[in-house]
C-alpha positions as CSV (number, residue, x, y, z in Angstrom):
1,X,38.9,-7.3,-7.6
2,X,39.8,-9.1,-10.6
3,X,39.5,-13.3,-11.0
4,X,40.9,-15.3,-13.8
5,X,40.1,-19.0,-14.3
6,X,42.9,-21.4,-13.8
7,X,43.7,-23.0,-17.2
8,X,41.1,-21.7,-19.4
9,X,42.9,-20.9,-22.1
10,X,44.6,-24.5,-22.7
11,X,41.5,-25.9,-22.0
12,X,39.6,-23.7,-24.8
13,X,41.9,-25.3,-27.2
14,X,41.5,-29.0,-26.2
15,X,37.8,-29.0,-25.7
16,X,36.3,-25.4,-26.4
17,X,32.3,-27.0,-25.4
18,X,34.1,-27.9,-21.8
19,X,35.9,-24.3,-21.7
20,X,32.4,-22.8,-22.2
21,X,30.2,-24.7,-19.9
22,X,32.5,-24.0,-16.7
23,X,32.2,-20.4,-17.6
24,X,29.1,-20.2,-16.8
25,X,29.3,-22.5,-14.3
26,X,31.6,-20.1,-12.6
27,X,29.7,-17.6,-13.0
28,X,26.4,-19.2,-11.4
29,X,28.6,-19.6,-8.2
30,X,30.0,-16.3,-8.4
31,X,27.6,-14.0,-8.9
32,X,25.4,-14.6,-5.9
33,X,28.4,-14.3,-4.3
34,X,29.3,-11.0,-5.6
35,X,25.7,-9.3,-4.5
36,X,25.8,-10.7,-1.3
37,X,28.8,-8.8,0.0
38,X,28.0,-5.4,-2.0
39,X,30.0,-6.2,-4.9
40,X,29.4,-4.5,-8.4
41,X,30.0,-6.3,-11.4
42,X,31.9,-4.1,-14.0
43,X,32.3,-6.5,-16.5
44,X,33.1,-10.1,-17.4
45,X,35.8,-10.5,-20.1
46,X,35.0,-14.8,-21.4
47,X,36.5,-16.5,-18.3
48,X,37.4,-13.3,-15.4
49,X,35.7,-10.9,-13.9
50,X,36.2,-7.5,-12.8
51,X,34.6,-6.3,-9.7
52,X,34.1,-3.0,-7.9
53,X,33.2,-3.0,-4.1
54,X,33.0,-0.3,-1.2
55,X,35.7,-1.4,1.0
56,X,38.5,-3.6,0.9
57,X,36.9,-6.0,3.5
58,X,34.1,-6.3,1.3
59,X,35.9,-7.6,-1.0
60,X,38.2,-9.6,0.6
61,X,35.2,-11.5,2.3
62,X,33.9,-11.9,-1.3
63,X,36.9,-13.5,-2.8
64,X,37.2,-16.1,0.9
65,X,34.0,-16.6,-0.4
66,X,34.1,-17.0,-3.8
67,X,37.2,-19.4,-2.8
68,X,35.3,-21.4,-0.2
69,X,32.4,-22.3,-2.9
70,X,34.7,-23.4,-5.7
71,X,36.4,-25.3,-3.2
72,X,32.7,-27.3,-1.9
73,X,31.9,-27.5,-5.8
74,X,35.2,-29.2,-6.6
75,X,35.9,-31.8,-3.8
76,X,31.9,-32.9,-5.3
77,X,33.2,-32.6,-9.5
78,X,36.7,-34.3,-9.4
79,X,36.0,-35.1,-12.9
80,X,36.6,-31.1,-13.5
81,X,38.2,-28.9,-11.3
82,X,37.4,-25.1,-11.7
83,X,39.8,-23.3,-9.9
84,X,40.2,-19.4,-10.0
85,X,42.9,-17.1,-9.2
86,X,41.9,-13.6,-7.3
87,X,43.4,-10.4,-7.0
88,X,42.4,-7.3,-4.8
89,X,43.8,-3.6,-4.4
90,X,42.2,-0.6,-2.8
91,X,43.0,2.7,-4.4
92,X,40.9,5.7,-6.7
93,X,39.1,5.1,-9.8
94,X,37.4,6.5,-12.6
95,X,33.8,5.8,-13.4
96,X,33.7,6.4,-17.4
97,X,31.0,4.3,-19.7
98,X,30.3,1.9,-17.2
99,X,33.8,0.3,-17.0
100,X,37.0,1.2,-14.6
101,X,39.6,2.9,-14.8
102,X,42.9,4.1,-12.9
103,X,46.1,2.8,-11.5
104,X,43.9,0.9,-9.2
105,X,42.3,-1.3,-11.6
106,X,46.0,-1.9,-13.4
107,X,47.4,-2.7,-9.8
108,X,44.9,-5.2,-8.9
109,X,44.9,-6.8,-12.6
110,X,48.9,-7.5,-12.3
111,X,48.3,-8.9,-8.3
112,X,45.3,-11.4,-10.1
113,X,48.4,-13.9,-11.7
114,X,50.4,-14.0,-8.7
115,X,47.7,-15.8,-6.5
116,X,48.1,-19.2,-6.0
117,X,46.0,-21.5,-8.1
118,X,42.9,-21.7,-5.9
119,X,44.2,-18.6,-4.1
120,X,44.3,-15.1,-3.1
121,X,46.8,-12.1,-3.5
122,X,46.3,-8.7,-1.6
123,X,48.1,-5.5,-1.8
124,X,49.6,-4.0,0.9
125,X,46.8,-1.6,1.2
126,X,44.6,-4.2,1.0
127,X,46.4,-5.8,4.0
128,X,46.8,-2.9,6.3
129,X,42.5,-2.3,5.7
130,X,41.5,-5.6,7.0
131,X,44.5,-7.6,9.1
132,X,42.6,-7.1,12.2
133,X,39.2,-8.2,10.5
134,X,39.2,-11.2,9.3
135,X,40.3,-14.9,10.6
136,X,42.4,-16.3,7.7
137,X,45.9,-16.1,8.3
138,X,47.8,-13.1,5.9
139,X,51.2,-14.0,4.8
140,X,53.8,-11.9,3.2
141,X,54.8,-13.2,-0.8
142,X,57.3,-10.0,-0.9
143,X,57.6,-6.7,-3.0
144,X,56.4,-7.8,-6.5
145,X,57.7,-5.4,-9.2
146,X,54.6,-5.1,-11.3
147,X,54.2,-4.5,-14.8
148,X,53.4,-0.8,-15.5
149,X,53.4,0.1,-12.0
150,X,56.7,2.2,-11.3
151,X,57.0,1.4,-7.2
152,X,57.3,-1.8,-5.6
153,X,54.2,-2.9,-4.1
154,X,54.2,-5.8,-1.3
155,X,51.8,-8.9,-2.1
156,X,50.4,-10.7,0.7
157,X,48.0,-14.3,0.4
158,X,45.7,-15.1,2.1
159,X,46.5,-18.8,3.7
160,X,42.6,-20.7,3.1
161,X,42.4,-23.2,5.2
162,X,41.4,-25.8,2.9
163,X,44.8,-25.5,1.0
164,X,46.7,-27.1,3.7
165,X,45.0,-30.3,3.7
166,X,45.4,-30.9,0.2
167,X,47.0,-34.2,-1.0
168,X,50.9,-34.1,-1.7
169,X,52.2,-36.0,-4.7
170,X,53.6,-39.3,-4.3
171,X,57.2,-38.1,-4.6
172,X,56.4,-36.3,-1.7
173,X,54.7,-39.0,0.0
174,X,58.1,-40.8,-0.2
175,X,60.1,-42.0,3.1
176,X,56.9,-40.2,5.1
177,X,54.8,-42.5,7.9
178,X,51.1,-40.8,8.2
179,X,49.7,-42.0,11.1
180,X,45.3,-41.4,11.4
181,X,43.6,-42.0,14.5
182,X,40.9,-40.0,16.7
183,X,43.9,-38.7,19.2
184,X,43.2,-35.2,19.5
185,X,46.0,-32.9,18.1
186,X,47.1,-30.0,20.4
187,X,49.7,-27.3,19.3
188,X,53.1,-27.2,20.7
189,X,53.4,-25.1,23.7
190,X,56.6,-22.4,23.0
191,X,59.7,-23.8,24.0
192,X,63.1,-22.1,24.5
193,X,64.7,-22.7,21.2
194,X,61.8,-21.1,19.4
195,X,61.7,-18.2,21.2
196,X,64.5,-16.6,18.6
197,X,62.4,-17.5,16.0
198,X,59.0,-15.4,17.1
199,X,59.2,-12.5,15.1
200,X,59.9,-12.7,11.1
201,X,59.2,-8.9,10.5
202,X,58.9,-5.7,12.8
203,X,58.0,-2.2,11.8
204,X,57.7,1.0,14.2
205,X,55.6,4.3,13.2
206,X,55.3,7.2,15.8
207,X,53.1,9.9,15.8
208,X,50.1,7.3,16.4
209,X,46.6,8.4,17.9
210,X,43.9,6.6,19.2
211,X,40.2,6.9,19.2
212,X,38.0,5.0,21.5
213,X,34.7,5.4,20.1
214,X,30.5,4.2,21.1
215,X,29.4,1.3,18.4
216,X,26.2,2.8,17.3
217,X,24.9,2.1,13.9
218,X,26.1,5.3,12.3
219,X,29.6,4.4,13.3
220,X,30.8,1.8,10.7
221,X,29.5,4.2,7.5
222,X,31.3,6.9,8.9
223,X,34.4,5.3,9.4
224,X,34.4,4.1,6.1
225,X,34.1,7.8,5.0
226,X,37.0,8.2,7.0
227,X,39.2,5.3,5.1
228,X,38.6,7.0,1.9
229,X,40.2,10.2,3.0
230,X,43.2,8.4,4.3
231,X,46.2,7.8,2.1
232,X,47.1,4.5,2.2
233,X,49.5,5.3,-1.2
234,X,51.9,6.9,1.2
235,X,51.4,4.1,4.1
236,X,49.2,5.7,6.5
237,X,47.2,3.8,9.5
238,X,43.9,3.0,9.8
239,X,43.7,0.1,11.9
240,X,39.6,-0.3,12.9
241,X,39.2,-3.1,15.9
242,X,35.2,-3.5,17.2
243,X,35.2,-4.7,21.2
244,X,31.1,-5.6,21.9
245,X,30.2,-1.8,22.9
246,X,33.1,0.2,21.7
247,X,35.0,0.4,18.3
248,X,38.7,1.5,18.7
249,X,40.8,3.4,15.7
250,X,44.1,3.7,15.5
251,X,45.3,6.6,13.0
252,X,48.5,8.9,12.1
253,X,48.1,12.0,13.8
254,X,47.9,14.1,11.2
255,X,44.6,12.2,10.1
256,X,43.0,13.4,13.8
257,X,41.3,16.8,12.3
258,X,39.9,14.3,10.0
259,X,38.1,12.3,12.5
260,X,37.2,14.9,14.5
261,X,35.0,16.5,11.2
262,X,33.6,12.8,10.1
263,X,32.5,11.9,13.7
264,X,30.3,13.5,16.1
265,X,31.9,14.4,19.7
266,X,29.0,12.6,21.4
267,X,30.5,9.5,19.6
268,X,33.6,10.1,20.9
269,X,34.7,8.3,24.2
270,X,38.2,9.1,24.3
271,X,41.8,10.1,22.0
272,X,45.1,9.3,23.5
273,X,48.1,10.9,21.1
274,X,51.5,10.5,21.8
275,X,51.4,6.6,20.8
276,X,53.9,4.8,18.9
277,X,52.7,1.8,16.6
278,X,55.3,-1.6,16.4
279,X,54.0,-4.2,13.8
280,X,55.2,-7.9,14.4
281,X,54.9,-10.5,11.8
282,X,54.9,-13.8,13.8
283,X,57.2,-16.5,11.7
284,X,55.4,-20.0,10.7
285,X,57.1,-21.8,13.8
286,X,55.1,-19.7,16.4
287,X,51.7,-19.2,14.5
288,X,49.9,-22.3,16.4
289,X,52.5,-22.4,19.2
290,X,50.5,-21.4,22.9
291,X,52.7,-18.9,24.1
292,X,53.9,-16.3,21.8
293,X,51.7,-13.3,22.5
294,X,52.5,-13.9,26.2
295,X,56.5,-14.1,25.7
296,X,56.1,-10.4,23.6
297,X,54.2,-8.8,26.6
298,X,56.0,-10.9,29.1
299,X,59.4,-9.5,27.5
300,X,58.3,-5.7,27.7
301,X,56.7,-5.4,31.3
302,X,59.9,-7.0,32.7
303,X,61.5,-3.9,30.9
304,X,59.2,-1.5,32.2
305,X,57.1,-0.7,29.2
306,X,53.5,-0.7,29.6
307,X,51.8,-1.7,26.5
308,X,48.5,0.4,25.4
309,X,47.0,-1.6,23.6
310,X,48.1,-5.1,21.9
311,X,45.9,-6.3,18.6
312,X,46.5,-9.8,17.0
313,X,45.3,-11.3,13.7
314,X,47.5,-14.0,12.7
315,X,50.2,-13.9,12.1
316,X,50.9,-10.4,12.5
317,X,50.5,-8.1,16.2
318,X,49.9,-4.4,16.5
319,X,51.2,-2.9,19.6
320,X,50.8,0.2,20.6
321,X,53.0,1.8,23.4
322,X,53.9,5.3,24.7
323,X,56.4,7.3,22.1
324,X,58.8,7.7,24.4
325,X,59.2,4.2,25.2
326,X,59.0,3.6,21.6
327,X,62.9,3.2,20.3
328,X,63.3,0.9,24.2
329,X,60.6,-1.2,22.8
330,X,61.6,-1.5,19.7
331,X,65.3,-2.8,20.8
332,X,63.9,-5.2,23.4
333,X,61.4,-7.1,20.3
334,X,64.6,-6.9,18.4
335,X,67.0,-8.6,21.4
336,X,63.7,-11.4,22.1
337,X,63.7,-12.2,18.4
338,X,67.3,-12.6,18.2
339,X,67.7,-14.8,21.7
């Protein structure tokens, strides 16, 4: 993870005493921050930070974190805002003097200036690790050609909450009526002429495998043995979802040996090969409409396909269906999201 602050540089030039107190007073927000959510502090480099964690959700968690703090400290300084931009990749590195080194760290330092001002950029093998694991919504910024880094790599952000609700310029304001009162807001149920608009983006991947598994305590360190052994480089699944008593993996066959030799068979509740994986991206017009995980199920069972299993994280859904139904399920998403 690497974080850069917002402005620091202009600001070093206006008033370098200014610059240099909200340094530190970054870094006594931050640092906390950091330790709480397993986070290892290679270095600090006058107004960033380069950080090292265990998993991708780990650090993901940290930046919403991070984020959500600077946030709380600036709504009470509006003399000063200290804003931060964050950046996160997951991929090998090399331990040497105690810095970082690798493609990994020069990924996740080229994502850092993409991020909104305030915001968050991921990788896409930041995204595929924790989709399914955390409540902000993910959006896609595209394929970013990065500097030094020879293959496309898709960006997503991470849509904070607080970022919708903040104030619009006056231009903006302009030939707009804002209306406050204590009417409760509901969401738009899904109407007809939204129904073509459901699904931005849709992937398929066969040769899918599922693991139902007992949620003992040993389970989440072994699974995380198990992410490190998968290549996300080459965009293999690992989707982990927890359900109370039982933890549920979806993987690429050919990552099923590797399962088998990380977890013990008296973990092991059940595998069920043969699956097919279709990824939905919901578009904006359907995120916080009631209705559009029903009108994808709805669409398939009246077709005959029965769906296995069915994940959501806004805004994207996981489903998982038999491969041979596969290519049929495929072309009836396709047919709804073009109705």
């Amino acid at each position: 993870m690497f974080t850069d602050m917002v402005g620091y540089t202009a600001l070093g030039q206006r008033n370098e005493s200014l610059s240099l107190a909200l340094v530190e007073e970054q870094r006594r927000i931050i640092r906390p921050l950091l330790a709480r959510q397993h986070g290892r502090e290679v270095k600090t480099a006058g107004d960033s930070f380069l950080v090292e964690f265990g998993s991708a959700l780990d650090a993901t968690n940290c930046a919403i974190e991070i984020q959500k703090a600077l946030h709380e400290h600036n709504r009470e300084t509006r003399d000063q805002q200290l804003l931060i931009r964050i950046g996160i990749h997951v991929g090998d590195v090399v331990h040497k003097e105690n810095d970082l080194y690798g493609d990994a760290v020069n990924v996740a330092s080229r994502i850092e200036p993409l991020a909104d001002s305030g915001g968050i950029c991921i990788s896409e093998q930041v995204y595929d690790q924790v989709r399914n694991k955390i409540r902000m919504p993910l959006e896609k910024a595209g394929p970013a050609d990065l500097k030094g880094v020879s293959i496309p790599i898709d960006i997503y952000k991470i849509r904070l909450p607080w970022a919708r609700t903040k104030a619009t310029s006056q231009g903006e304001l302009e030939g707009h009526v804002i209306s406050v009162g204590t009417k409760e807001t509901r969401s738009k149920p899904l109407v007809r002429q939204t129904i073509g608009k459901i699904i931005q983006k849709m992937t398929m991947k066969d040769r899918i495998v599922v693991a139902k598994l007992t949620n003992d305590p040993a389970i989440p360190a072994l699974l995380a043995r198990l992410s490190e052994e998968v290549d996300y480089g080459r965009s293999e699944t690992f989707h982990v979802v927890s359900a109370g008593e039982t933890v549920t993996v979806v993987i690429d066959s050919k990552n099923l040996d590797k399962l088998k030799r990380i977890i013990p068979t008296r973990s092991v509740l059940g595998i069920y090969q043969d699956l097919a994986e279709i990824t939905v991206t919901l578009s904006e017009e359907v995120i916080f409409s009631p209705g559009g995980v029903a009108t994808i199920s709805g669409e398939l069972a009246r077709n005959g396909v029965s769906i296995f299993e069915f994940f959501t994280s806004t805004p994207t859904g996981i489903i998982l269906v038999s491969e041979k139904l596969a290519l049929r399920s495929y072309q009836l998403l396709q047919r709804l999201s073009s109705s």
